[in-house]
MIDOSE-1310 file (N, C-alpha, C; in nm, 2 decimals, decimal comma, always signed):
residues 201
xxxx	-0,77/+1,18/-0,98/-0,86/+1,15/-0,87/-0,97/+1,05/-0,92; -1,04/+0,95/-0,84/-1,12/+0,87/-0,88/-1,30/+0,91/-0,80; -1,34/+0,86/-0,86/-1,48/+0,88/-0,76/-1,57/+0,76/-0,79; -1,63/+0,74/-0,64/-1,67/+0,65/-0,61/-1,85/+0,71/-0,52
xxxx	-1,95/+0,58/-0,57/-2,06/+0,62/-0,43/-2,08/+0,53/-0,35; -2,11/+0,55/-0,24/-2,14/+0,43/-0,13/-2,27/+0,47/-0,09; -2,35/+0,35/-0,10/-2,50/+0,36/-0,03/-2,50/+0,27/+0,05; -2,50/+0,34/+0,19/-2,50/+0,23/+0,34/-2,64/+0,13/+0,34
xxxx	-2,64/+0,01/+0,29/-2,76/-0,05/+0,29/-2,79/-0,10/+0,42; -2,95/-0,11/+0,44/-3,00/-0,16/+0,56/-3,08/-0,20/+0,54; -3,14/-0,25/+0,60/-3,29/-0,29/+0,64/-3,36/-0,39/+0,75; -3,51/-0,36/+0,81/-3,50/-0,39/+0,93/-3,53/-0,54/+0,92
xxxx	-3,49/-0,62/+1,04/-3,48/-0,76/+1,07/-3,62/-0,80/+1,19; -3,70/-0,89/+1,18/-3,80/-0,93/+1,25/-3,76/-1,06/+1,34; -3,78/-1,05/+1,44/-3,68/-1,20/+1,55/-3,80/-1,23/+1,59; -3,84/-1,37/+1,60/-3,96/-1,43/+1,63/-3,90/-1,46/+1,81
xxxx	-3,97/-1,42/+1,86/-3,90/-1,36/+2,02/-3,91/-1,52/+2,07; -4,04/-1,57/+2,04/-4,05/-1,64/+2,09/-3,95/-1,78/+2,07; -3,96/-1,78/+1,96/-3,83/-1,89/+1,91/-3,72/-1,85/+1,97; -3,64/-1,76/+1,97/-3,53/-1,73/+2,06/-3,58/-1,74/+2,21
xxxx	-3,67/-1,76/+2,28/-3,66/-1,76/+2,42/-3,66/-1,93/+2,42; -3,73/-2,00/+2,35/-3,73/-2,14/+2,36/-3,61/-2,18/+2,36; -3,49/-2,12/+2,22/-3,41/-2,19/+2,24/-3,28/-2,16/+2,33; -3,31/-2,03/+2,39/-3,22/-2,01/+2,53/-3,27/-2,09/+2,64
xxxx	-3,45/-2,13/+2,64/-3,37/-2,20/+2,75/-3,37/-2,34/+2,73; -3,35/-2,36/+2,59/-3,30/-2,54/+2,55/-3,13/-2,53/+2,58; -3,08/-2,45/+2,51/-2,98/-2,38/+2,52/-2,92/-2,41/+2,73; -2,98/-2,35/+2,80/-2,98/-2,34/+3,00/-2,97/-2,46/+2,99
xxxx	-3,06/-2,55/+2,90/-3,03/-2,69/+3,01/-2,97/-2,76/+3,01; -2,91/-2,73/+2,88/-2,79/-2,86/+2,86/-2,68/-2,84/+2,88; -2,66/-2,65/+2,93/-2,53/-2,61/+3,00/-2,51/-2,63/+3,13; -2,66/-2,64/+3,15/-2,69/-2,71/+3,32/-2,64/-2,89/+3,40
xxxx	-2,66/-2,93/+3,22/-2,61/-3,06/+3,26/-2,52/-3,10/+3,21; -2,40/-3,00/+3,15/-2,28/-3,04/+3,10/-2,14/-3,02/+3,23; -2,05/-3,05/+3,17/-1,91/-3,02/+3,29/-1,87/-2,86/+3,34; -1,89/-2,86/+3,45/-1,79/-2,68/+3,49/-1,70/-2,69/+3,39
xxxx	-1,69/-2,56/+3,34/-1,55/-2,55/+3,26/-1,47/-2,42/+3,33; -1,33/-2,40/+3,30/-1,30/-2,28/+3,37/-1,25/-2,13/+3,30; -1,30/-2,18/+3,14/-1,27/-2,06/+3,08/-1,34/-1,93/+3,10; -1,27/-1,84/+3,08/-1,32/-1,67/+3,13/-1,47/-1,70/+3,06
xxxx	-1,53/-1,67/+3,07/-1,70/-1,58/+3,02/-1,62/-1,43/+2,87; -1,69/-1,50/+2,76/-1,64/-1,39/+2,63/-1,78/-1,40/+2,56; -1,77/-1,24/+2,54/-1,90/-1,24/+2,40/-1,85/-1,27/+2,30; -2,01/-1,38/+2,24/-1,96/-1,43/+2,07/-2,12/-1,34/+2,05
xxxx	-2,07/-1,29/+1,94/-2,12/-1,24/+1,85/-2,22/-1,31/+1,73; -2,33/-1,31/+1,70/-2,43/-1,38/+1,66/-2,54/-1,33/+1,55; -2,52/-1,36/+1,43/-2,58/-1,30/+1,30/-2,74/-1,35/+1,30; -2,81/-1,27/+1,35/-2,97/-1,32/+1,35/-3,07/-1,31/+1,27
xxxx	-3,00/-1,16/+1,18/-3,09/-1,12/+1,06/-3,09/-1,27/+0,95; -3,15/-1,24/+0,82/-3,16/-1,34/+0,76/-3,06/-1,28/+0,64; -2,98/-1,18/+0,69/-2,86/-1,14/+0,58/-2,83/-0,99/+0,66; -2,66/-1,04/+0,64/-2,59/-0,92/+0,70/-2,61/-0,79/+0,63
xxxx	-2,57/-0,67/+0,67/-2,59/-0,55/+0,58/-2,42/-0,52/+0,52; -2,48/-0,47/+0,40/-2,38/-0,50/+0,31/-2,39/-0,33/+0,25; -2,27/-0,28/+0,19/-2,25/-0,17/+0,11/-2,27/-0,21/-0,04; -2,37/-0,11/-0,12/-2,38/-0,07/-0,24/-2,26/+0,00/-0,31
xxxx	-2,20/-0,02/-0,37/-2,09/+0,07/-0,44/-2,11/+0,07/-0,60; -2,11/+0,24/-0,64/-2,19/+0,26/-0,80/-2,09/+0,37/-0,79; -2,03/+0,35/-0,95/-2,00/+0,45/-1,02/-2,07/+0,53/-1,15; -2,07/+0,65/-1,11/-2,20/+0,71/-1,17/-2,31/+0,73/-1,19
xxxx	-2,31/+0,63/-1,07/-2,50/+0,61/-1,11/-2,50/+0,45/-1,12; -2,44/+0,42/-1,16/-2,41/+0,20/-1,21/-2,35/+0,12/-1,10; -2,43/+0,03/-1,03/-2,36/-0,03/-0,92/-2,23/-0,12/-0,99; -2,14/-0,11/-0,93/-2,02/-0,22/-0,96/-2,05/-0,31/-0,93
xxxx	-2,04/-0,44/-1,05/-2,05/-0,55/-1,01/-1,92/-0,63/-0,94; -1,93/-0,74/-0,90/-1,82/-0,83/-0,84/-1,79/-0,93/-0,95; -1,64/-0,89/-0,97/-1,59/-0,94/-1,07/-1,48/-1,09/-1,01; -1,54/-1,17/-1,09/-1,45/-1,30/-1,04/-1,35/-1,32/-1,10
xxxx	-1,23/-1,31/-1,07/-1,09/-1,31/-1,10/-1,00/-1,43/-1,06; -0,88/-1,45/-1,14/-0,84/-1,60/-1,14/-0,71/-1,56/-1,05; -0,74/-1,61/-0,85/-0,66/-1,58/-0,80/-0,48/-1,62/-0,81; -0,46/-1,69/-0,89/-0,29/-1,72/-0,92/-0,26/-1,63/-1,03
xxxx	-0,35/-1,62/-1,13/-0,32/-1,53/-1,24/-0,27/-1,39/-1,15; -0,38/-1,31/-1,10/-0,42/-1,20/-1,07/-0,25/-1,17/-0,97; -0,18/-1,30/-0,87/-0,08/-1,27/-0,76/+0,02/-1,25/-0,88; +0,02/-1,32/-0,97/+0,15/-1,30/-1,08/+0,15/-1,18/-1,09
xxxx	+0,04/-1,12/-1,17/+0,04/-0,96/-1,23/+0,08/-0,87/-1,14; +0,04/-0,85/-1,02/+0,03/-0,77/-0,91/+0,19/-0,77/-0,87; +0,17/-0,91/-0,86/+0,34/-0,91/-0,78/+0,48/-0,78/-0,86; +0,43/-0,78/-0,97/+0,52/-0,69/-1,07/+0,50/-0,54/-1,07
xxxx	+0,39/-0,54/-0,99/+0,36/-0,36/-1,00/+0,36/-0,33/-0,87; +0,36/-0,15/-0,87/+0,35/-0,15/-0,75/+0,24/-0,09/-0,68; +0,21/-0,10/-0,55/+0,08/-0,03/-0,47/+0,04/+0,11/-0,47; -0,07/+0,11/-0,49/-0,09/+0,27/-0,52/-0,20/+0,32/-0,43
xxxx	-0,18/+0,36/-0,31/-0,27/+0,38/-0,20/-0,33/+0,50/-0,23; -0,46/+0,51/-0,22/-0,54/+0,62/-0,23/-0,61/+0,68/-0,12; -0,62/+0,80/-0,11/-0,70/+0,89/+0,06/-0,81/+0,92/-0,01; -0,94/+0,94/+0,12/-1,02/+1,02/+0,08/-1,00/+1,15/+0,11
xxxx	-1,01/+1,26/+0,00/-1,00/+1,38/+0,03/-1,10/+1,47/+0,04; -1,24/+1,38/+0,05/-1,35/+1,49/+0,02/-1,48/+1,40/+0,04; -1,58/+1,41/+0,09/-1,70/+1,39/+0,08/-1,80/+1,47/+0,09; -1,96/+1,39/+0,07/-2,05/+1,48/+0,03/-2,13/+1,57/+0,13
xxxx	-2,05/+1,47/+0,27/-2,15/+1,52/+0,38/-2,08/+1,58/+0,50; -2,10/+1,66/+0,55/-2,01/+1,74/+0,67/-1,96/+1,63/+0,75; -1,81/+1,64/+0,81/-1,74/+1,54/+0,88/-1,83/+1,52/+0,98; -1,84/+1,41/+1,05/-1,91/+1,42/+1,16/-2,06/+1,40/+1,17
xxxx	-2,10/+1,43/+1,04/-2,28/+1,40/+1,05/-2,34/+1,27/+1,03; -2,45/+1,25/+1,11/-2,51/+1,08/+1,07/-2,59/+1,12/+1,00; -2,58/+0,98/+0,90/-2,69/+0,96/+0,78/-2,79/+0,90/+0,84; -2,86/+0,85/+0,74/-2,95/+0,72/+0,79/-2,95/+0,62/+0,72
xxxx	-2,92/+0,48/+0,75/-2,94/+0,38/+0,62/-3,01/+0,38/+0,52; -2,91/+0,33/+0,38/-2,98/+0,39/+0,27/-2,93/+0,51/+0,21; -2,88/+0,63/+0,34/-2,83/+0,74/+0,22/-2,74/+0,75/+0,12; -2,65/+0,80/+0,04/-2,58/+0,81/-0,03/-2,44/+0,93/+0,01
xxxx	-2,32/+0,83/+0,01/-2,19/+0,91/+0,02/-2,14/+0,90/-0,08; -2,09/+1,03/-0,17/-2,01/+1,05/-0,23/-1,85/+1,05/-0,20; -1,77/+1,01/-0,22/-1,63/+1,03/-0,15/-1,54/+1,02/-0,30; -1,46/+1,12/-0,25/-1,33/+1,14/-0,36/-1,19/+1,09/-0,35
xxxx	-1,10/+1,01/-0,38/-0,99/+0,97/-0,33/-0,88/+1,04/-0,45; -0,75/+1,05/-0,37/-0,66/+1,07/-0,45/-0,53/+1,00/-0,38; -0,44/+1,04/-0,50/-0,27/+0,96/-0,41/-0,22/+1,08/-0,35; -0,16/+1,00/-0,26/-0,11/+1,10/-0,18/+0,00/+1,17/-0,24
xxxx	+0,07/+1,10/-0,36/+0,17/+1,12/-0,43/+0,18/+1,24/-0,53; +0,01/+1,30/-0,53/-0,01/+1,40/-0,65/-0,10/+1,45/-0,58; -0,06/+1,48/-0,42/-0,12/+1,63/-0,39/-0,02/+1,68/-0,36; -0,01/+1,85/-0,37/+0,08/+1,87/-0,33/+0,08/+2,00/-0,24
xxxx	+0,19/+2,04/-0,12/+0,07/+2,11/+0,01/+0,00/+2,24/-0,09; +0,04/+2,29/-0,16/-0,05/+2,42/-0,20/-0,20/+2,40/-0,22; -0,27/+2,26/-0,21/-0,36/+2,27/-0,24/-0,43/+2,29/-0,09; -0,39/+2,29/+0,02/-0,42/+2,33/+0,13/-0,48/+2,46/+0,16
xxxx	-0,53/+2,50/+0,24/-0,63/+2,61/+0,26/-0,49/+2,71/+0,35; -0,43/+2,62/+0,43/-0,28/+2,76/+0,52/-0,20/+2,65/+0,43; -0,16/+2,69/+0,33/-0,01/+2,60/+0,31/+0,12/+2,68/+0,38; +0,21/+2,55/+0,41/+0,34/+2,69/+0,45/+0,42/+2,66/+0,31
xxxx	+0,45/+2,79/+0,26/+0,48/+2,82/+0,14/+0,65/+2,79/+0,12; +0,74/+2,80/+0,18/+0,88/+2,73/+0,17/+0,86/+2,58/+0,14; +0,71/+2,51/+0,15/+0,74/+2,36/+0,11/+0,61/+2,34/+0,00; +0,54/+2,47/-0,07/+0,45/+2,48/-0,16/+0,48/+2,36/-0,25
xxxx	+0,54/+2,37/-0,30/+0,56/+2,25/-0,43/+0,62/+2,14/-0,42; +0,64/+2,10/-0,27/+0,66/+1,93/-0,24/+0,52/+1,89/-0,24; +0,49/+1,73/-0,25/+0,37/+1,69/-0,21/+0,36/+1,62/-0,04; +0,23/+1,61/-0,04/+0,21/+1,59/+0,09/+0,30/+1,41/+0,16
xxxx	+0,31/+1,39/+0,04/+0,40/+1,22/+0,05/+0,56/+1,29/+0,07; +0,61/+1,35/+0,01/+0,71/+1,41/+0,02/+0,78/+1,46/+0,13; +0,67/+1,57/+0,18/+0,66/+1,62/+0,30/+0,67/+1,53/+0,44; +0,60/+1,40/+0,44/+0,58/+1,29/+0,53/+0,71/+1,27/+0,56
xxxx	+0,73/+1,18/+0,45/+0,85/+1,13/+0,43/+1,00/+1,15/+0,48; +0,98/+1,32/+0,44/+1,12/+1,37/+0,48/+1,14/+1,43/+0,62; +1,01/+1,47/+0,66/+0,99/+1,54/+0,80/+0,89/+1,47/+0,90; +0,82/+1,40/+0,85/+0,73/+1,36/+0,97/+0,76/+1,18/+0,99
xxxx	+0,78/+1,13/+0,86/+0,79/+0,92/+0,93/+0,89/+0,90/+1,03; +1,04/+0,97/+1,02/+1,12/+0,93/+1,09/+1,14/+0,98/+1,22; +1,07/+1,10/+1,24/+1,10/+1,19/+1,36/+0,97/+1,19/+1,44; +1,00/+1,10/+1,56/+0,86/+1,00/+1,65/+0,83/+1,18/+1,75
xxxx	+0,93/+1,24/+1,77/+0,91/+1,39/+1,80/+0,84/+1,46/+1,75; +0,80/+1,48/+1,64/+0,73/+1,56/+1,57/+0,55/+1,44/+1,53; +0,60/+1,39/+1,55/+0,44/+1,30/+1,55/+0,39/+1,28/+1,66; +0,47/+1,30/+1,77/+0,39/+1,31/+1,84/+0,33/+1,51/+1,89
xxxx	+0,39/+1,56/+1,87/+0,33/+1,70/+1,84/+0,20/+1,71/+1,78; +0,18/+1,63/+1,67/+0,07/+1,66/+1,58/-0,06/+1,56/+1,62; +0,00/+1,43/+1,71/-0,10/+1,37/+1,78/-0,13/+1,45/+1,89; -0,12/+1,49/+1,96/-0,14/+1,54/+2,07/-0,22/+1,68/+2,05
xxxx	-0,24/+1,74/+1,98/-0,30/+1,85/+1,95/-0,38/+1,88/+1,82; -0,47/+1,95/+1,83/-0,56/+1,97/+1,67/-0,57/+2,07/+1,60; -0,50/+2,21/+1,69/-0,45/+2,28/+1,58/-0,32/+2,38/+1,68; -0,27/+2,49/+1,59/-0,14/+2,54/+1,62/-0,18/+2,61/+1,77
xxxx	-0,28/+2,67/+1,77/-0,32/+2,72/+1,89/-0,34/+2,68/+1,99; -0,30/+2,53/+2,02/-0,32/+2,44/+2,13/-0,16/+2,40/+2,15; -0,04/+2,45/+2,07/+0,08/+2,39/+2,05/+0,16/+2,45/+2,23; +0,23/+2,41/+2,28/+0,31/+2,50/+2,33/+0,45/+2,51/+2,30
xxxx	+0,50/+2,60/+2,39/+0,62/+2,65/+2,34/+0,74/+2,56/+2,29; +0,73/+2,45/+2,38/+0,82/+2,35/+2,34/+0,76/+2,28/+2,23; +0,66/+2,23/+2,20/+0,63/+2,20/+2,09/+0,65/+2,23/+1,94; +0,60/+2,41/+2,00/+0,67/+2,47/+1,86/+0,78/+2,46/+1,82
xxxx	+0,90/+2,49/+1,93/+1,00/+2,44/+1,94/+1,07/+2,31/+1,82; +0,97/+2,26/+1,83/+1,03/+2,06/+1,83/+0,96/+2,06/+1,65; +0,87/+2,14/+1,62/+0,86/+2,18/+1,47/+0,95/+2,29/+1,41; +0,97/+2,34/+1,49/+1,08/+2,49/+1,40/+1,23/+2,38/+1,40
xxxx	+1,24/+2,30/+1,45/+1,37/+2,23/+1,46/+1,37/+2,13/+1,34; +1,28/+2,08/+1,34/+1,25/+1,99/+1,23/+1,24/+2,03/+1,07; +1,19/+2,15/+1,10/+1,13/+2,26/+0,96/+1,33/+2,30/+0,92; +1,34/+2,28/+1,01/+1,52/+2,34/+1,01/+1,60/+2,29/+0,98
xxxx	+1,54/+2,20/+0,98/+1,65/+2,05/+0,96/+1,65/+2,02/+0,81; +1,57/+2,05/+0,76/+1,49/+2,02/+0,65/+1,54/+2,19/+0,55; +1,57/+2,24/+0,59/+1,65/+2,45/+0,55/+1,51/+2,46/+0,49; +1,43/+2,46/+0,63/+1,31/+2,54/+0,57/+1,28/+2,65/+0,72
xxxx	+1,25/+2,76/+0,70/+1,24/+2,84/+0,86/+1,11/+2,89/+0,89; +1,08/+2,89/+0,98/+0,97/+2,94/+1,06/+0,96/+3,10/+1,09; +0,89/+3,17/+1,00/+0,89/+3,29/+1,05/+0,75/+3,35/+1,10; +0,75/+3,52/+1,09/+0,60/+3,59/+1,12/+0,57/+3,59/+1,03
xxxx	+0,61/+3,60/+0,90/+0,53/+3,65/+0,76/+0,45/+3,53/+0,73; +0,38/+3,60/+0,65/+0,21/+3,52/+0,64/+0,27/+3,38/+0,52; +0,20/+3,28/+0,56/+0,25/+3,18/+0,48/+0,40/+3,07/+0,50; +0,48/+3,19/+0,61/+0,58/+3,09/+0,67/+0,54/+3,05/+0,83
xxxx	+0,42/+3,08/+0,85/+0,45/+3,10/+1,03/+0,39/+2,96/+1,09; +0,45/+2,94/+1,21/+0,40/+2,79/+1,31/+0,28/+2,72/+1,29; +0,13/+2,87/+1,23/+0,01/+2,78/+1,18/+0,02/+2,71/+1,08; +0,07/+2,79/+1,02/+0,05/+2,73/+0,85/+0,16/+2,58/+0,86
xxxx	+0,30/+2,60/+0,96/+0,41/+2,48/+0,90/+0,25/+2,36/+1,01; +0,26/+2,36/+1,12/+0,14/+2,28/+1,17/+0,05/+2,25/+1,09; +0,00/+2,31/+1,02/-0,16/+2,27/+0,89/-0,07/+2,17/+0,83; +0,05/+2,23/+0,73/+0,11/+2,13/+0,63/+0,16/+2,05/+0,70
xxxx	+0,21/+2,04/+0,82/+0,29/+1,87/+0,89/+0,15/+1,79/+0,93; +0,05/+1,83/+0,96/-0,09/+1,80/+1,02/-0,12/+1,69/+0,88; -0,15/+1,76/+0,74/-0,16/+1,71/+0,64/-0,10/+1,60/+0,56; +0,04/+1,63/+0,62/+0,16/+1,49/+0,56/+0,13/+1,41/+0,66
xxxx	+0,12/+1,40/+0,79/+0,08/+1,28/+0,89/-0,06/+1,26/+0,83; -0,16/+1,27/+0,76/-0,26/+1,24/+0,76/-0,25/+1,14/+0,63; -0,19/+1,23/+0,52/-0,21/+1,17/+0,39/-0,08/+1,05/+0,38; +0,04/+1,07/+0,38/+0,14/+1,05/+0,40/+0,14/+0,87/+0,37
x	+0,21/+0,81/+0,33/+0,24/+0,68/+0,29/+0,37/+0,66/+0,36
């Protein structure tokens, strides 16, 4: 696993109001005396600060610098290896909470390739020692049925019948079975398919 920090930089921008009203309406008059045009009306988007806001990124405490690399060299080497995608599996602040510019996120990434479900809080235990790439792979990329089960709902308790259905079939497909005992049952196979659609490559 790697670790990384992010410090959301900000800071505030002062707009001399006045200067912007002058030049909207130098701006009015010469749209006033140019040709009707008939294109739709679209927002452009317009950088006013005197510098965009930008992310800090430090490992351990040490901001990374930006390393200048020799783009033809760099497509040679790469071209020969292969991609190694990494998830976040953890941060420092409860999902869902605002910071404020300036705070500090911790975040942890790993491959999806070297987790494996047991490290899950419900794993379903018939597929303990596949990883969560594995798991994707074999049961959830190709079967648009089962993804859509796991979009459509956020946890087993919201499944219905046919739903469950359409995972016990897949889990089966796979000679893995759905039972009552603790560790095989519809929550736990939902947590682990929930997990391979998330992490999954």
């Amino acid at each position: 696993m790697s670790f990384i920090k992010r410090v959301i930089g900000g800071a505030s921008q002062e707009l001399n109001i006045a200067a912007l009203q002058g030049a909207a309406a130098a701006a009015g008059a010469a749209q006033a005396a140019a040709a009707p045009v008939t294109a739709s009306p679209s927002t452009v988007f317009v950088e006013l600060g005197e510098a965009s806001q930008q992310a800090a990124i430090s490992r351990n405490g040490v901001q990374i610098p930006v390393v200048s690399l020799n783009p033809a060299t760099l497509g040679t080497v790469l071209g020969g290896t292969q991609k190694v995608p990494a998830k976040v599996v953890s941060q420092s602040i409860q999902p869902g909470v605002s910071v404020a510019k300036g705070a500090s996120v911790d975040l942890v990434l790993s491959q999806a390739s070297s987790l494996h479900v047991s490290v899950l809080q419900n794993p379903f235990q018939p597929l303990a020692t596949q990883t969560l790439d594995n798991v994707y792979k074999s049961i959830v990329r190709d079967n648009t049925a089962v993804q859509s089960v796991l979009a459509r709902n956020v946890s087993a308790a919201a499944l219905s019948e046919q739903d469950q259905a359409t995972l016990t079939t897949a889990l089966g497909n796979a000679d893995v079975a759905v039972t009552s005992d603790p560790g095989h049952t519809i929550d736990s196979a939902f947590s682990t398919l929930q997990a391979a659609f998330t992490f999954g490559t």
